[in-house]
C-alpha positions in Angstrom: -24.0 15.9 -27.4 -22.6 16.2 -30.9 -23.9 13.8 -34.0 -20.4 13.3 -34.4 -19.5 12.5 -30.3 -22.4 10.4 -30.5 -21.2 8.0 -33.1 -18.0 7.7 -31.7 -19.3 6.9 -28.4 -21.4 4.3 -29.8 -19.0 3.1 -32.0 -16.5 2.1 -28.7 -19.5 0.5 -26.6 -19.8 -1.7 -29.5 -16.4 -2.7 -30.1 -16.4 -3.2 -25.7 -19.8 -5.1 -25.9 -18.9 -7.5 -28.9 -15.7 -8.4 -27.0 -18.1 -9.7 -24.1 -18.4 -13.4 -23.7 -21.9 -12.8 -23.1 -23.0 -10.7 -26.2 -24.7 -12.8 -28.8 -28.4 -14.0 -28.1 -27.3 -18.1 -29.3 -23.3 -19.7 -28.7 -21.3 -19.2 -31.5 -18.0 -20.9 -32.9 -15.9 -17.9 -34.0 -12.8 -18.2 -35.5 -10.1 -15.4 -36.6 -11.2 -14.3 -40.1 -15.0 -14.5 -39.4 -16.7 -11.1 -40.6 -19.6 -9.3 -38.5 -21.7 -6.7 -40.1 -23.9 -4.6 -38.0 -26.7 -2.4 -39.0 -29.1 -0.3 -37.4 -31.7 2.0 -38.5 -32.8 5.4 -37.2 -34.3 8.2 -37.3 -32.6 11.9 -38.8 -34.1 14.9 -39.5 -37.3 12.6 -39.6 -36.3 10.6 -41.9 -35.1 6.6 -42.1 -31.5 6.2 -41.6 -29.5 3.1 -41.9 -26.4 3.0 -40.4 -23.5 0.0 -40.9 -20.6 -0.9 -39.1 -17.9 -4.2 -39.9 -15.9 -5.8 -37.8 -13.6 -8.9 -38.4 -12.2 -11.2 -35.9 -8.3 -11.3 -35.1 -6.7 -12.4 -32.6 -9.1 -14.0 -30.7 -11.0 -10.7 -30.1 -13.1 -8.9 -33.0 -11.8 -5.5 -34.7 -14.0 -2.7 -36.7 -13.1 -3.1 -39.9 -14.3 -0.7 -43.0 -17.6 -2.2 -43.8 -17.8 -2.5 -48.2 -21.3 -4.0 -48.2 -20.8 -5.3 -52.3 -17.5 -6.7 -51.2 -18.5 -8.3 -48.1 -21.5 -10.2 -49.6 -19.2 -11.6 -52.9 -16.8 -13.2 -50.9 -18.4 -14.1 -47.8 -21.4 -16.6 -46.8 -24.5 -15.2 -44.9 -24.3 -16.5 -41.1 -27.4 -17.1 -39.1 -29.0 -13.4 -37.5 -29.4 -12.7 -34.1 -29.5 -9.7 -31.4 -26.2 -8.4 -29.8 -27.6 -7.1 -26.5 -27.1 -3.6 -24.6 -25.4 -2.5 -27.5 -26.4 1.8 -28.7 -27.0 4.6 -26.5 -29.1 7.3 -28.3 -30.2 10.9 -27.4 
């Protein structure tokens, strides 16, 4: 499977599994507006990798949204971390 397949098929399991009622580790109050940043590191070529993806909630459901880590952190408040569960596939 393709780097490039890969990521795309991760990309859609995440979106599915964040849109699960069961997906966070705790309960949490979501409300439209609320920003999610996911990031993951891995290994390529040997070397460290970290890999980021944004998502905002709309509509009662969340969304990827482009991730702009600088932007993200200036006008939003860090929220409490926790695990999103069954979430990557990997080679």
């Amino acid at each position: 499977m393709t780097a490039q397949r890969l990521e795309a098929q991760n990309r859609a399991l995440l979106l599915a599994r964040l849109n699960e009622s069961d997906v966070f580790d705790v309960p949490r109050a979501l409300r439209d507006g609320d920003r999610l940043m996911l990031s993951f590191r891995c290994a390529e070529a040997g070397r460290p990798k970290t890999i980021t993806y944004g998502y905002e909630r709309a509509g009662g459901r969340w969304v990827e949204k482009t991730f702009d880590g600088l932007g993200w952190q200036w006008h939003h408040d860090r929220g409490p971390f926790g695990d999103v569960r069954g979430a990557l596939k990997h080679d």
